[in-house]
Structure formats: C-alpha cells, structure tokens
C-alpha positions as a Markdown table, in Angstrom:
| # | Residue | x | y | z |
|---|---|---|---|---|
| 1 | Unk | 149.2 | 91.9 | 150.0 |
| 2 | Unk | 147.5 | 92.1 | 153.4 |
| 3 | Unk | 145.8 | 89.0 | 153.0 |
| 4 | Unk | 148.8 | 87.3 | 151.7 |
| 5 | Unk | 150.6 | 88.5 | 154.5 |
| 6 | Unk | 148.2 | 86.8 | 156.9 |
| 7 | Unk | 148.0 | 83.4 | 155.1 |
| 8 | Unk | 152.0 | 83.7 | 155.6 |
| 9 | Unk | 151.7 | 84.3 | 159.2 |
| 10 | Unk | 149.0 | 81.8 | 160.2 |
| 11 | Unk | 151.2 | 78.8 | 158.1 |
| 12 | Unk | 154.3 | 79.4 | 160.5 |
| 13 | Unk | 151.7 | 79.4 | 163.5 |
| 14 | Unk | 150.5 | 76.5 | 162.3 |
| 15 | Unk | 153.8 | 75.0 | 161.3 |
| 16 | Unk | 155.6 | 76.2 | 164.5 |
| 17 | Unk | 152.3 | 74.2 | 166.8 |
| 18 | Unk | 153.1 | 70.9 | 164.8 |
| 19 | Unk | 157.3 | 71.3 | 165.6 |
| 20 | Unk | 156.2 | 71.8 | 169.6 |
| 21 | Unk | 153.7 | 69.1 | 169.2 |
| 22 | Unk | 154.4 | 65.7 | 171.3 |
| 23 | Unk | 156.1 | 62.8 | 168.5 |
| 24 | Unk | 154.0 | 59.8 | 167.7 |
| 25 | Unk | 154.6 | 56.9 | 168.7 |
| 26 | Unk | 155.1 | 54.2 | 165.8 |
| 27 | Unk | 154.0 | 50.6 | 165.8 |
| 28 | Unk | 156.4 | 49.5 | 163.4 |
| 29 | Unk | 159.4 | 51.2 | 162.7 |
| 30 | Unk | 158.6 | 50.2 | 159.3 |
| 31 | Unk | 155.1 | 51.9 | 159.4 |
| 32 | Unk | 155.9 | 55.4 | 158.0 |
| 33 | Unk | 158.0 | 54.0 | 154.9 |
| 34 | Unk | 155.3 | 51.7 | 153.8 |
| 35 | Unk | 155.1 | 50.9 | 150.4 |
| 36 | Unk | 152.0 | 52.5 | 148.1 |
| 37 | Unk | 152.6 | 50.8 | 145.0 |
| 38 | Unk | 149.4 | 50.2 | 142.2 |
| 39 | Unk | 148.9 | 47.7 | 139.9 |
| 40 | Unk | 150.9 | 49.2 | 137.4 |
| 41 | Unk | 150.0 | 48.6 | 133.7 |
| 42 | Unk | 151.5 | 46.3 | 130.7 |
| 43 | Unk | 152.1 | 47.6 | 127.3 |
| 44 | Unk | 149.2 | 45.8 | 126.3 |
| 45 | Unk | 146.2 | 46.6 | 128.4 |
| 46 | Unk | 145.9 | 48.3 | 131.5 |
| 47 | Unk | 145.9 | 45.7 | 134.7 |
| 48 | Unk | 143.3 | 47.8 | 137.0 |
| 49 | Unk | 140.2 | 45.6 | 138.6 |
| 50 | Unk | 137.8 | 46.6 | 136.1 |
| 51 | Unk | 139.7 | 46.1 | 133.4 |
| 52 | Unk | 141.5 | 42.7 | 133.9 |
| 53 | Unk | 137.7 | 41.2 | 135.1 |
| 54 | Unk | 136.4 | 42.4 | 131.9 |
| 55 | Unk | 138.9 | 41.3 | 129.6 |
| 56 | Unk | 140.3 | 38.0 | 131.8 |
| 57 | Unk | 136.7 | 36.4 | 133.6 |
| 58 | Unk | 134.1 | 37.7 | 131.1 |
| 59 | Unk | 135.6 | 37.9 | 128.3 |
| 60 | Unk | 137.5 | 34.9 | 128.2 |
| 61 | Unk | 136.5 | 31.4 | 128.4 |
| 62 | Unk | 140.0 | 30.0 | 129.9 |
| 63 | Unk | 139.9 | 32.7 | 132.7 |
| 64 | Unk | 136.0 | 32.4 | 133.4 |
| 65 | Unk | 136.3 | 28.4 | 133.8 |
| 66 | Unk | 139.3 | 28.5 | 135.5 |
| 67 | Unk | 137.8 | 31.4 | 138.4 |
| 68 | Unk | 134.6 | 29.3 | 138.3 |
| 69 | Unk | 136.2 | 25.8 | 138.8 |
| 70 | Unk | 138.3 | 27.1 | 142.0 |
| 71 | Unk | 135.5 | 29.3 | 143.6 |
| 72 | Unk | 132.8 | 26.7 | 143.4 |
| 73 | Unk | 134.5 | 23.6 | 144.4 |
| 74 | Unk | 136.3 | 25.7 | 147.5 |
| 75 | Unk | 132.7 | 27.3 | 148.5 |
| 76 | Unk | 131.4 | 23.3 | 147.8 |
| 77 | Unk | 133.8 | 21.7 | 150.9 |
| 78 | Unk | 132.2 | 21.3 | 154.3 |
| 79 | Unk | 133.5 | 23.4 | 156.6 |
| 80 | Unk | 134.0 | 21.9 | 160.5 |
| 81 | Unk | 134.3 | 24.4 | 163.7 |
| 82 | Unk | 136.2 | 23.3 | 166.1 |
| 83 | Unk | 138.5 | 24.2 | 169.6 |
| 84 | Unk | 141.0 | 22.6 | 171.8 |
| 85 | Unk | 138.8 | 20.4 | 173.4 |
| 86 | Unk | 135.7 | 19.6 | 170.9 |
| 87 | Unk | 134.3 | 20.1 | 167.6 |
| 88 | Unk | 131.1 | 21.8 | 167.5 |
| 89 | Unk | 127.7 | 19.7 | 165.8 |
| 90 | Unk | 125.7 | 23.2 | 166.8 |
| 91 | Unk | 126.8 | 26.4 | 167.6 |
| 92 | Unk | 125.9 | 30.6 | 166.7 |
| 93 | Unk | 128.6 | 30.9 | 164.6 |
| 94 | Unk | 128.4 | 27.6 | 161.9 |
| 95 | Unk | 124.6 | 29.2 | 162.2 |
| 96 | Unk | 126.2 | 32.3 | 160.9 |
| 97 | Unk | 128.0 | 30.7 | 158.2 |
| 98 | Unk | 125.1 | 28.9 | 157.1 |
| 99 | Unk | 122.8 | 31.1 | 156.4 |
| 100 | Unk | 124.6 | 34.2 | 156.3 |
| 101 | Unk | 122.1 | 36.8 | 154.4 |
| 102 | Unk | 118.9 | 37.0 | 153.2 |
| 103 | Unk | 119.6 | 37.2 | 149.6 |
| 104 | Unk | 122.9 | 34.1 | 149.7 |
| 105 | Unk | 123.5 | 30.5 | 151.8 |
| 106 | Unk | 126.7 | 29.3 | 152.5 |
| 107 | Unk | 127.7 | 28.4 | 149.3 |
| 108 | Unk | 127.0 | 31.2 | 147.6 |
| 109 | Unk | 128.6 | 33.6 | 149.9 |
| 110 | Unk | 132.3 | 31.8 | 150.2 |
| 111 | Unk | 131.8 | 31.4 | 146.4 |
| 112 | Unk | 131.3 | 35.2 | 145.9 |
| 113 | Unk | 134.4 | 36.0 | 148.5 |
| 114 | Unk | 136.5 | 33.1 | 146.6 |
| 115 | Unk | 135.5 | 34.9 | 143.4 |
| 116 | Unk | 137.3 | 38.5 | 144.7 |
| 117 | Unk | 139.8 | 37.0 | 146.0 |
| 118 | Unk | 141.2 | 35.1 | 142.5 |
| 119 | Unk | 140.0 | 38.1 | 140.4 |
| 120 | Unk | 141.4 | 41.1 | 142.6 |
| 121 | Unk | 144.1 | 39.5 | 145.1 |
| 122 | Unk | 141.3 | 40.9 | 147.9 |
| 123 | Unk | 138.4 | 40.0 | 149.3 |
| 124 | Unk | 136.0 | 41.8 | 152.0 |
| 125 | Unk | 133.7 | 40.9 | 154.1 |
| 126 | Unk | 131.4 | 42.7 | 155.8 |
| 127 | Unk | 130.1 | 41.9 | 159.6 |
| 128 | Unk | 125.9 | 43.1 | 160.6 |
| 129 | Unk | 125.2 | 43.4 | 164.0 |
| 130 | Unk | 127.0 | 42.0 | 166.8 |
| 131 | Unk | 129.7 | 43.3 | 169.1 |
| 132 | Unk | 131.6 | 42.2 | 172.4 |
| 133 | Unk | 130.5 | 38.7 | 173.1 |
| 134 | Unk | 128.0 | 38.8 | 170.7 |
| 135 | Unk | 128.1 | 37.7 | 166.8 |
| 136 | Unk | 127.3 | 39.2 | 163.8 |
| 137 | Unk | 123.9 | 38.8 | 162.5 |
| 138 | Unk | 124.6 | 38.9 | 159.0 |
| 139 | Unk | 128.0 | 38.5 | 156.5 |
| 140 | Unk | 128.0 | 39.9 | 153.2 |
| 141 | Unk | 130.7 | 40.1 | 150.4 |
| 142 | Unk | 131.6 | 43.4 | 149.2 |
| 143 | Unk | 133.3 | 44.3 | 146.2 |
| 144 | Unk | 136.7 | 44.5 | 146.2 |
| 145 | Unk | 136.7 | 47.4 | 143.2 |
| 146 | Unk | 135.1 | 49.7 | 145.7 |
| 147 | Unk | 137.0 | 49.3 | 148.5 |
| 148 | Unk | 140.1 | 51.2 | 149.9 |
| 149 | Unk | 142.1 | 50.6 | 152.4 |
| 150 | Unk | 142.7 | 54.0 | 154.5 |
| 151 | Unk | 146.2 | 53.8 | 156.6 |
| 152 | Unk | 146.8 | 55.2 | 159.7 |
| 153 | Unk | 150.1 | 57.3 | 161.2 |
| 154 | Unk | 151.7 | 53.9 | 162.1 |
| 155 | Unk | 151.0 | 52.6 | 158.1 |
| 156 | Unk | 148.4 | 50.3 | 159.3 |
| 157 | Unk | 144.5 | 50.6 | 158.1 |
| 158 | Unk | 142.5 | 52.0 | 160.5 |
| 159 | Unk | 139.0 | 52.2 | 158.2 |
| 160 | Unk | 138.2 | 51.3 | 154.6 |
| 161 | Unk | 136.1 | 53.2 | 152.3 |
| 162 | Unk | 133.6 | 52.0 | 150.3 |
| 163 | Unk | 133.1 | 54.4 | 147.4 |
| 164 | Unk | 129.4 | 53.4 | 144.8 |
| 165 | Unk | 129.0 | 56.3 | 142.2 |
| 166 | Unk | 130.3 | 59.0 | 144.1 |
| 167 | Unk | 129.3 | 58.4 | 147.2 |
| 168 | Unk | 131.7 | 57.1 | 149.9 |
| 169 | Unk | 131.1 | 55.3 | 153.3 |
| 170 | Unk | 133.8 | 54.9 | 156.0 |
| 171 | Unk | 133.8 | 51.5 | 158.0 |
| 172 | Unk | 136.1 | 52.8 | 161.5 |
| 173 | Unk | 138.1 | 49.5 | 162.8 |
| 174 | Unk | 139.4 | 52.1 | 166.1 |
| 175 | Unk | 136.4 | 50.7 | 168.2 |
| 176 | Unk | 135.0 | 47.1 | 169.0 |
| 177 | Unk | 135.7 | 44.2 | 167.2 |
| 178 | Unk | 136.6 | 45.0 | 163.1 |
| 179 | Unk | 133.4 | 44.9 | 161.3 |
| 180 | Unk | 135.5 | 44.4 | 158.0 |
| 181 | Unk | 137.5 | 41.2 | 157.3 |
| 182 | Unk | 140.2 | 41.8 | 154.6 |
| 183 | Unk | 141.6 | 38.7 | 152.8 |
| 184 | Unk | 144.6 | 39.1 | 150.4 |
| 185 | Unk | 146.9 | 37.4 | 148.5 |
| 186 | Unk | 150.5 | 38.0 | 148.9 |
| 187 | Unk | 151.9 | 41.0 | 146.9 |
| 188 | Unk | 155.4 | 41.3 | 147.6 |
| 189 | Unk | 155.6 | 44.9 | 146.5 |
| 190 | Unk | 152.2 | 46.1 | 147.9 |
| 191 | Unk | 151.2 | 46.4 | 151.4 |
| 192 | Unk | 147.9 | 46.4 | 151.5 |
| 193 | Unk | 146.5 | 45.2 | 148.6 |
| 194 | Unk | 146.6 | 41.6 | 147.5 |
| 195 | Unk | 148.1 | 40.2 | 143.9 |
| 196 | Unk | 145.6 | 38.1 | 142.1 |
| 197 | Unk | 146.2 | 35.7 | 139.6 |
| 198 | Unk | 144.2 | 37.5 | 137.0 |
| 199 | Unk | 147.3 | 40.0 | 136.9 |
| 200 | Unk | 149.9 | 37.2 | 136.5 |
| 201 | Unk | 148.1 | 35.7 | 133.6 |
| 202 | Unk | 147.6 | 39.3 | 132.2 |
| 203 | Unk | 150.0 | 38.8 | 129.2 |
| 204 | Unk | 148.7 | 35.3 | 128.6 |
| 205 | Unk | 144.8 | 36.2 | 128.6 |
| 206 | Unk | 146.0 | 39.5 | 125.9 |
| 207 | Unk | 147.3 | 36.8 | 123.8 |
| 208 | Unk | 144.7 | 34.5 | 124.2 |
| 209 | Unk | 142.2 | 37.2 | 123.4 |
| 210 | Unk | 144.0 | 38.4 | 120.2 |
| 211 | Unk | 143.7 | 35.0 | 119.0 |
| 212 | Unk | 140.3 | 35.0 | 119.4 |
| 213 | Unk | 140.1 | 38.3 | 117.7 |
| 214 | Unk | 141.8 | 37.3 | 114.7 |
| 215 | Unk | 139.9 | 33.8 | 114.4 |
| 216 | Unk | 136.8 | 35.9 | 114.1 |
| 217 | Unk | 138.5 | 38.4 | 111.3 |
| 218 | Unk | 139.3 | 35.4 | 109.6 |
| 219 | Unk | 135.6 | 34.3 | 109.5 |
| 220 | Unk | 134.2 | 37.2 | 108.8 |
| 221 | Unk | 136.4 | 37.1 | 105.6 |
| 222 | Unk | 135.0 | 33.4 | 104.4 |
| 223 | Unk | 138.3 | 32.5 | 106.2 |
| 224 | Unk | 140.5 | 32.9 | 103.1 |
| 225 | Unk | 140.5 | 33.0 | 99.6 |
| 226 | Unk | 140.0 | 29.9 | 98.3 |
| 227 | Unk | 142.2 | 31.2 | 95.0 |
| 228 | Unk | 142.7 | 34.1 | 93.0 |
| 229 | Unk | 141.9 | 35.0 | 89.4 |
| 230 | Unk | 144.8 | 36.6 | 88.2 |
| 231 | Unk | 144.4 | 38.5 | 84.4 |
| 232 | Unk | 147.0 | 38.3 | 82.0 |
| 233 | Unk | 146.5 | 40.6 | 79.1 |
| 234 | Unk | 147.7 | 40.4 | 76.0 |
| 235 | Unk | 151.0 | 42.7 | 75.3 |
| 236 | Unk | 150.3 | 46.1 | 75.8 |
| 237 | Unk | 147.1 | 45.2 | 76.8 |
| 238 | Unk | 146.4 | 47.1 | 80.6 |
| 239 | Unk | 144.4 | 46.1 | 83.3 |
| 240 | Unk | 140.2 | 44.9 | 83.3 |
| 241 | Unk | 138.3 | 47.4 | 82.5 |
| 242 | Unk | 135.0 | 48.5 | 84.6 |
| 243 | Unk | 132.7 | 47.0 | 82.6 |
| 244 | Unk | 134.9 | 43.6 | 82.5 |
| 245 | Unk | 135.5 | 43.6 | 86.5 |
| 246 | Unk | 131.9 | 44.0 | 86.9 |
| 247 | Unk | 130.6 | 41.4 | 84.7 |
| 248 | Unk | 133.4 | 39.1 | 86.1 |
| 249 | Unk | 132.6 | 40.0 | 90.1 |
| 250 | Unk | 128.5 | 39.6 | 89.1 |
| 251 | Unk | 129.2 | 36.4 | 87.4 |
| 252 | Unk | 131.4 | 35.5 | 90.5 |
| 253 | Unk | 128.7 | 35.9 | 93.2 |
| 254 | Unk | 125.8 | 34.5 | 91.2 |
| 255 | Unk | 127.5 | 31.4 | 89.3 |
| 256 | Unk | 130.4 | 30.2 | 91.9 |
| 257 | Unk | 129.6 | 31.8 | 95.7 |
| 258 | Unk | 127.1 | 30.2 | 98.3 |
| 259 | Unk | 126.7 | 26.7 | 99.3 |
| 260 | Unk | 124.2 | 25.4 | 96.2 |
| 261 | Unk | 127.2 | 26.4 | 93.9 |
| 262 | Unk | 130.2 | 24.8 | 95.9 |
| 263 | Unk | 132.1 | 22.2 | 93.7 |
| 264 | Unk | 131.1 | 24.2 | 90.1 |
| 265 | Unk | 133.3 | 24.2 | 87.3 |
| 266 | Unk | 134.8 | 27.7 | 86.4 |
| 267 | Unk | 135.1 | 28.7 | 83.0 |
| 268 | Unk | 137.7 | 31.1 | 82.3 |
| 269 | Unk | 138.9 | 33.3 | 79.3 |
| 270 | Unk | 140.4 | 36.4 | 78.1 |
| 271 | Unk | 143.2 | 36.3 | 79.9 |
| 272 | Unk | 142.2 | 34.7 | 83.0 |
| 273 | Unk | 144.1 | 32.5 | 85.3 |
| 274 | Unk | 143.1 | 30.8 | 88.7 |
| 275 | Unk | 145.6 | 30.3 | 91.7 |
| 276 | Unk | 144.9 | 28.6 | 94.2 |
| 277 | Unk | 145.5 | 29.7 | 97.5 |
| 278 | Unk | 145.8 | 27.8 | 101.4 |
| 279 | Unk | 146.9 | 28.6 | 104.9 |
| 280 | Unk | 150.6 | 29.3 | 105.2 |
| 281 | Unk | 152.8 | 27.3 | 107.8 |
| 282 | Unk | 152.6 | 30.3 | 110.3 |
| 283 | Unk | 148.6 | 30.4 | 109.9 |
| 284 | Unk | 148.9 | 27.0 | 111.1 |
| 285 | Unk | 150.6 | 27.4 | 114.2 |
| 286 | Unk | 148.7 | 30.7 | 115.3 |
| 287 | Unk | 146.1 | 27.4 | 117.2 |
| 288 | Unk | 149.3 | 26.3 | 119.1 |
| 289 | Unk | 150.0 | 29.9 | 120.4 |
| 290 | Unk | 146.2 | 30.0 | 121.7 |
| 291 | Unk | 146.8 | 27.0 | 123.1 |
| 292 | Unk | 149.9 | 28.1 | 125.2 |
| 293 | Unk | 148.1 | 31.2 | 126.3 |
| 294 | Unk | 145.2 | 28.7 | 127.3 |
| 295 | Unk | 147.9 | 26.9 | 129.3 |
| 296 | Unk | 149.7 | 30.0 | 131.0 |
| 297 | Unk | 146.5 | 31.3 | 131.8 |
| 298 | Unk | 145.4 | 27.7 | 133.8 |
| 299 | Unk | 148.7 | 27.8 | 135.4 |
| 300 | Unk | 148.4 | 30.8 | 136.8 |
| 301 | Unk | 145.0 | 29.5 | 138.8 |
| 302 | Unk | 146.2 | 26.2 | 139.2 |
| 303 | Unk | 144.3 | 24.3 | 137.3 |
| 304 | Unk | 145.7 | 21.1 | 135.6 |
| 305 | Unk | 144.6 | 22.1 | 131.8 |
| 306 | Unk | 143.5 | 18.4 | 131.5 |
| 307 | Unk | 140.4 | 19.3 | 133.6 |
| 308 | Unk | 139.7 | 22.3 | 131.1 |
| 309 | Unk | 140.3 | 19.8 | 128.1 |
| 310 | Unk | 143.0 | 21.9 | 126.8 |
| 311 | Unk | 145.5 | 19.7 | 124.5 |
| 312 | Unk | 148.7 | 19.1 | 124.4 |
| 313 | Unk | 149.3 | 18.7 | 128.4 |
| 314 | Unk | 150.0 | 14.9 | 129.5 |
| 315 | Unk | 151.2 | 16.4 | 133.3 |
| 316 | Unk | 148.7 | 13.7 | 134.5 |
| 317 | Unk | 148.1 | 10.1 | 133.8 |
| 318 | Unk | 144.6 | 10.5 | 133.9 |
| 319 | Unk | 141.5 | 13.1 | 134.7 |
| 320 | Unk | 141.5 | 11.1 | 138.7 |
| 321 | Unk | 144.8 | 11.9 | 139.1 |
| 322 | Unk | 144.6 | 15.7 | 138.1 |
| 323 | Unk | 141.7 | 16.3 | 140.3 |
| 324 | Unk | 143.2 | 14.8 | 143.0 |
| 325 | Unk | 145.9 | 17.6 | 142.1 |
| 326 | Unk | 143.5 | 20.3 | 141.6 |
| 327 | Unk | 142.2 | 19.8 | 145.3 |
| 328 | Unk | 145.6 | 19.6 | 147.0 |
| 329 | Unk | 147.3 | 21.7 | 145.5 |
| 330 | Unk | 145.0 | 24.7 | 145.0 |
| 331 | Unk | 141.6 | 24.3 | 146.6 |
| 332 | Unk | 142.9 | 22.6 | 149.8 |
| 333 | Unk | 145.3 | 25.5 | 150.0 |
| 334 | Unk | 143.0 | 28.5 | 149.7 |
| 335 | Unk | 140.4 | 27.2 | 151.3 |
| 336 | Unk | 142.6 | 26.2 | 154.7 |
| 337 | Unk | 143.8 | 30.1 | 154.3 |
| 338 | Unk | 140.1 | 31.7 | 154.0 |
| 339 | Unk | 138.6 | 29.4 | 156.6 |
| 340 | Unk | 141.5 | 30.3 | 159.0 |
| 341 | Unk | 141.2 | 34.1 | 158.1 |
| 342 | Unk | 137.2 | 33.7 | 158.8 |
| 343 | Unk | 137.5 | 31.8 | 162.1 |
| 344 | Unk | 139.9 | 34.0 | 163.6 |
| 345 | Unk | 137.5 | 37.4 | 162.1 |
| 346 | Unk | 134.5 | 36.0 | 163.8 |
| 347 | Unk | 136.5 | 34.7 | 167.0 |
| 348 | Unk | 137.0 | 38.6 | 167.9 |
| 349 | Unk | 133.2 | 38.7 | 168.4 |
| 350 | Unk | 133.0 | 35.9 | 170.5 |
| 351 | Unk | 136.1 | 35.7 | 172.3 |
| 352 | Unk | 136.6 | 32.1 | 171.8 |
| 353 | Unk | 139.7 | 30.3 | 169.8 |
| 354 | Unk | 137.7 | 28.9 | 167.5 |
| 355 | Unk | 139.0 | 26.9 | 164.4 |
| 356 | Unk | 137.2 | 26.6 | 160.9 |
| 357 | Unk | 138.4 | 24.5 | 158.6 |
| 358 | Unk | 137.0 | 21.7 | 155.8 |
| 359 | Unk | 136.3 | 18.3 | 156.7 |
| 360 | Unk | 138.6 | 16.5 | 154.6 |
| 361 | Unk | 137.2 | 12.9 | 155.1 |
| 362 | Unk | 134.0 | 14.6 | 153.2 |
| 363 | Unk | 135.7 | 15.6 | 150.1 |
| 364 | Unk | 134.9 | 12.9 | 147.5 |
| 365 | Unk | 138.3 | 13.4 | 145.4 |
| 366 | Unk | 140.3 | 13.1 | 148.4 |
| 367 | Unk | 138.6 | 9.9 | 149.4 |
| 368 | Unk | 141.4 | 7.6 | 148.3 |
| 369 | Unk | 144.0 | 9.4 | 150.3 |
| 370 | Unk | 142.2 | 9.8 | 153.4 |
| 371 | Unk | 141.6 | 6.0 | 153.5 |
| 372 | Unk | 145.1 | 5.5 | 153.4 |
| 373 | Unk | 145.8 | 7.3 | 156.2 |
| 374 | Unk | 142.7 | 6.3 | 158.5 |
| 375 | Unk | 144.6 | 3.1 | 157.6 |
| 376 | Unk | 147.9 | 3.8 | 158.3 |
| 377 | Unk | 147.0 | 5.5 | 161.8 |
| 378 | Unk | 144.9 | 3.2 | 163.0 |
| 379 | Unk | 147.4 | 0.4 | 162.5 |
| 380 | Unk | 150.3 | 2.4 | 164.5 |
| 381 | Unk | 150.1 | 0.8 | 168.0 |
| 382 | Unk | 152.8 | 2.6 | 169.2 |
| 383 | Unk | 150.6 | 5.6 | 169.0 |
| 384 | Unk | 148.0 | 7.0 | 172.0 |
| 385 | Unk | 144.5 | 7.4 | 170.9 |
| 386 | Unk | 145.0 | 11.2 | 171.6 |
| 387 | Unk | 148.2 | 11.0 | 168.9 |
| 388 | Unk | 146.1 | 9.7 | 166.5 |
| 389 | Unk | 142.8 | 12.2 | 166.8 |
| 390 | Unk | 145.9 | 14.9 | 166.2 |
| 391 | Unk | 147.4 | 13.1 | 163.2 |
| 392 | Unk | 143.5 | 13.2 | 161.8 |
| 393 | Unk | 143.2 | 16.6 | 162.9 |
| 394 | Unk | 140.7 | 15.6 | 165.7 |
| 395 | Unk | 140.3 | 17.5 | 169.0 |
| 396 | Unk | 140.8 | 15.6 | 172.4 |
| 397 | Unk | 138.1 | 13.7 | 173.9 |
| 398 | Unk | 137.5 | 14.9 | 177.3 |
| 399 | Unk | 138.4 | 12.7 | 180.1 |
| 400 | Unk | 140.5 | 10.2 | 177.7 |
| 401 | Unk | 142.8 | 8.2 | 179.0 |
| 402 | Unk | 145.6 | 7.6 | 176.5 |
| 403 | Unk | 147.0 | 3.5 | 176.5 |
C-alpha cells in the first residue's frame, strides 16, 4: 500500500512537470499526425522484406531477372559530375564514387543500392570519414531489412538504427553533415518507408510460384496417367483380389513401365479394360496463367517482357525498340532520381552544388536518339551556343560569348 501510494504520487509529480513544461515547437504542423503504417500482409503470403526477397528475387526466375536487369544496367551508365559553370574530368568526390570500399568499385556498389531499392522501396547508404568541408572516405550499402528509421518530436528522423542479431547501433543525423543517405520510393500511405515493386507484384509472383509448384507435382507423378485399367467383373463378381492386384501392379512395373518398355503391347484379361487418359482443357491453360503472372510481375519493374522472352507480348516491334524502352522509361528514370539523391548527400560534405547524373551520349541503346538531337540542335541557328550546351545538358563555358 505504501509503495503504491508513492508510485501514485511521483506519477502526478511527474505528470504535473510535463503540463508546466515549455510546448515544442513543430516543424510541420503535419509532424505529430504522421502516418506509421507497415507493409501489411495479403491473404496469400506475408509482404515483410525477408519474405517477399525470398519468395519474389530468389525464388523466382521472373522477379530475379527482372531486379537483376534494372540494377545492373543502371549501376553500368557513366555517371558525369558537374556545376553551374563546368563539368568536372577529376575531382575528390567522382574519386569517391569510384572506388568507394575496399571490398566493391563503382559498379558494384550502385548495383547493391539499386538492388535495395527495387526489392525493399529503401535503400541506405552509409558515409566513412569526412565532415565539414571534407568528404567521406568510404560509402557502403547497408541493408535495408536492418534498418529503421527513428522519428523525432516534429515526425521527422533524427537517427536510424541498424539492428544485426540482436544487437543495435544508432547512426545520430542532429550533428554535422548526415552520415546516412536514405533513398525511397514513393509510398503514398507510409512516411518513411519506401514501396518497392516486389510488393506490387506480390499477388503475381504467389501465382507465379504456385504454378511452378504444381508443374513439379505434376512431374513427380510421371505427369499423368497415361490410362487406366479399369476391372469389370463378371456379375456378382467384386473387386481384384490381393493376390490379383499384386500380380497385375508387378506385371505393370516389370513388363510396361521405364523407357526400354515404352511402346509394348498390353495384354489384358479377366475382366480388364484400358482407358486412356490426357490433359483436360483447364490443364492446358494453367501455362497461360503462368505466363500472365510472368507478365504482371515484369510490369511491375518495367521491363518490356520481350527482353525476358516471355510470349505472348507484341508491345514492341522488335527487341531494339523495347530496350530503347527499357532505358527511358525505367533505368533513365531511377537512375536520374539516385544520382540526384547521391549528389545532393555528398554535396553536404563539401559544400558545393554539385550535380551527378549519367552521361547520356555514352549509353549505347540511347545512341540513335541522342544523334538525333546533336542533329537537330546543332542545326537551330536561331539558337546561342550557351542555348544549346543547356538543351544537351551542358554547363556554360566560361568567358563565352553567345552569337
């Protein structure tokens, strides 16, 4: 009684402290009401990180290609740094991005961060070294599973946690230049957290899976009956008896099973009918539901199913012209994002507006396009030299004189 007594009394203490205390001041209004929804689950199988990378990248063919096919050809374009006035041949930070760690180059680390970003909606990277007018040393890519964002009063993060078996460490963004850079894909009911493709295609990589799943069964069985013997006794007569139904399944596997006996005549008595059997009409178009899952499933990474040699999609007029649709309309895209998010990460560092960004005119499947319109700008004379380095996304030359 006494010591409930006290717990009573030093919770109003407390509570009566935190009424006089001074009100916080919000950064948003919309801070304090910010939305902490999850991934939320199907009624098929559960949508969490681990789960959907399991089920939707390593185990399945459609979903690995597809991740693989975006990361590698978005980690594979040339990346340019540039500013208002030039565009940089040498400097710390391209450096930085080219040989980032120890253990990964370039390539390998934008893949990795490419990777996380289509499987999870997020992707982290993680700054070594530097500080106020000083880069990083070294960038790494760290998991997305692991990592948590942790809000602040106002709703927005003021650290991450990176949580390995257990054990938990807290990366603080209140001082110096944020040592985390967090890139997400739009959720629009989720704050913080990113929506990946993997979750749209969910449904489609459940069905594609099943499929898979019951193609297996079905070879497992010797794919289907071929027939059935079907015993007709006499009248009054009852079913085989043991000694019959194990004569006639020996005489089965020894005389008519196994490749060396395929095409053998069947001799049949006492009864004994054969019927054949085949696939049914809806056996027959379980393939085209595969196929549609196989197609929902590229969709959702935007990838033209032509490129993953998936039938029944004529989209395209031919494999150039799907590429050529693969780059622009979804490498081009997220790679323009990431860069951006990068450049503007590292610029805190340095304290420069810096801009990173691929070098189109080095893209091989864009080479048809960006001849065009070299062509096109170079024949506009009513154009200034300066209005055509920004139509080719060029900076100024210093000291030119437009004419």
């Amino acid at each position: 009684m006494i010591l409930d007594f006290f717990r009573q009394g030093g919770a109003a203490a407390e509570q009566m402290a935190l009424e006089k205390a001074a009100p916080e001041q919000k950064a948003s209004a919309t801070g304090p009401v910010m939305a902490w929804h999850g991934a939320g689950r199907v009624a098929w199988s559960p949508r969490d990180t681990v789960t959907l990378t399991r089920t939707g990248f390593s185990g399945n063919p459609v979903g690995f290609r597809c991740v693989k096919m975006v990361a590698e050809a978005a980690a594979s374009l040339p990346l340019v740094l540039q500013d208002s006035a030039m565009r940089y041949a040498s400097h710390p930070l391209l450096d930085l991005i080219g040989s980032p760690n120890p253990a990964q180059g370039r390539a390998e680390l934008f893949e990795a961060l490419y990777g996380q970003l289509l499987l999870t909606g997020n992707a982290y990277a993680e700054a070594v070294g530097g500080g106020e007018g000083q880069a990083p040393i070294e960038l790494h890519v760290l998991r997305s599973d692991r990592m948590s964002v942790v809000p602040g009063a106002d709703g927005w993060p003021i650290a991450y946690e990176y949580a390995v078996v257990g054990r938990k460490h807290r990366f603080d963004l209140s001082e110096g230049p944020a040592v985390i850079c967090h890139l997400k894909s739009f959720h629009p009911q989720d704050d913080h957290y990113g929506l990946s493709p993997m979750q749209a295609a969910a449904q489609a990589v459940d069905v594609h899976n099943s499929a898979s799943r019951w193609s297996k069964a079905l070879l497992d069985n010797a794919a289907r009956p071929s027939g059935a013997i079907v015993y007709r006794g006499a009248e009054g007569q009852g079913a085989l008896s043991g000694d019959q139904y194990d004569r006639l399944v020996s005489e089965m596997e020894s005389h008519h099973q196994g490749a060396r006996n395929a095409g053998r005549p069947m001799l049949l008595e006492g009864g004994l009918d054969w019927k054949p059997m085949g696939f049914s009409p809806s056996d027959m178009e379980f393939q085209k539901t595969k196929e549609s899952a196989a197609r929902e499933i590229a969709l959702a990474f935007g990838v033209p199913p032509m490129l993953l040699g998936i039938p029944g999609d004529a989209t395209y007029a031919n494999y150039q012209e799907a590429n050529r649709a693969f780059y622009r309309l979804t490498v081009l895209p997220l790679a323009l994002r990431v860069a951006a998010g990068i450049a503007s990460w590292l610029s805190g560092f340095t304290g420069e507006g810096l801009e990173l960004k691929p070098d189109l005119d080095q893209v091989p499947a864009l080479s048809a396009e960006r001849d065009a319109q070299w062509s096109r700008v170079a024949a506009a004379d009513f154009l200034t030299a300066g209005e055509k380095r920004a139509l080719l996304g060029l900076p100024e030359l210093d000291g030119a004189v437009d004419g």
